[in-house]
N, C-alpha and C positions, 0 to 999 in steps of 0.2 A: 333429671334427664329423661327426656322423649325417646322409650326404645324404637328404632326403625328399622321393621324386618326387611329382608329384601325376600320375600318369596309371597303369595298371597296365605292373608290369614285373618279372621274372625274375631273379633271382640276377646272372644272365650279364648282364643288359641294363642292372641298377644296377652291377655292375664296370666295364662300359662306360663308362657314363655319369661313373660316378669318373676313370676316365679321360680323357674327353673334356674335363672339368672342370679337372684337373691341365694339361691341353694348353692348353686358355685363358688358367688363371692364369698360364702361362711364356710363353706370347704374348704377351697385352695387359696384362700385368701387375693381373693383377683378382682382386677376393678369392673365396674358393670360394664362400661364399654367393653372389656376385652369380653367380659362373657355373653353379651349380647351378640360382637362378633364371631363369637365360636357357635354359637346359636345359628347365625346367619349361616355359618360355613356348612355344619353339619346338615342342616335342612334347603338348604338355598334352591332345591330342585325336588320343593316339597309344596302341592298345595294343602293350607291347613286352614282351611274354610268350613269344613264339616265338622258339627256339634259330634258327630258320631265319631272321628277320625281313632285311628286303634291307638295313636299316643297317648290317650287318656287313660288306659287300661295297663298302663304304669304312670308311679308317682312321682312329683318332681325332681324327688333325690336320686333314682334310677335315671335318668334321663340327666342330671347336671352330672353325673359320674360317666356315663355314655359316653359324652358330648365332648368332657373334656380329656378323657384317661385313650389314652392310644392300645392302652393293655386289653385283649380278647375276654380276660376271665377277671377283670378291674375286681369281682364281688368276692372273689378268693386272694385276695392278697390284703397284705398291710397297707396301710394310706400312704407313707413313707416309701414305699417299694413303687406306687404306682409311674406310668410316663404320660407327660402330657401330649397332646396330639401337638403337630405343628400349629400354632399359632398361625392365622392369616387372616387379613383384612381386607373385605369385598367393597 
């Protein structure tokens, strides 16, 4: 499957994003679509075209925990305690 962002973004920043996606699916156990979707949702009013952009200056399992945990402090709690965001499909 061809991830397809809906926001602009860079060679580097869709390899990213592959990745962060991979880092969800082995998380929460969730399909790539839906993680590419929560992807989409979370940035969709992001441009990610710069080599420099500050997402890079965290790692993908920060950003798959982000993305998908509705919870403010997601890095102090149990995996099991966490909530996920609402699900939506752009």
């Amino acid at each position: 499957m061809t991830i397809r962002l809906v926001f602009p973004a860079n060679e580097k920043a869709k390899d990213y994003c592959l990745w962060i996606a991979e880092v969800m699916q082995s998380e929460f156990g969730i399909s790539k679509k839906e993680a590419v979707d929560r992807i989409n949702s979370f940035w969709r009013r992001n441009d990610l075209t710069d080599d420099d952009n500050i997402m890079y200056h965290e790692g993908p399992d920060f950003w798959a925990y982000q993305i998908y945990c509705k919870d403010t402090f997601w890095w102090n709690m149990k995996k099991e305690e966490l909530t996920p965001r609402k699900y939506e499909v752009l």
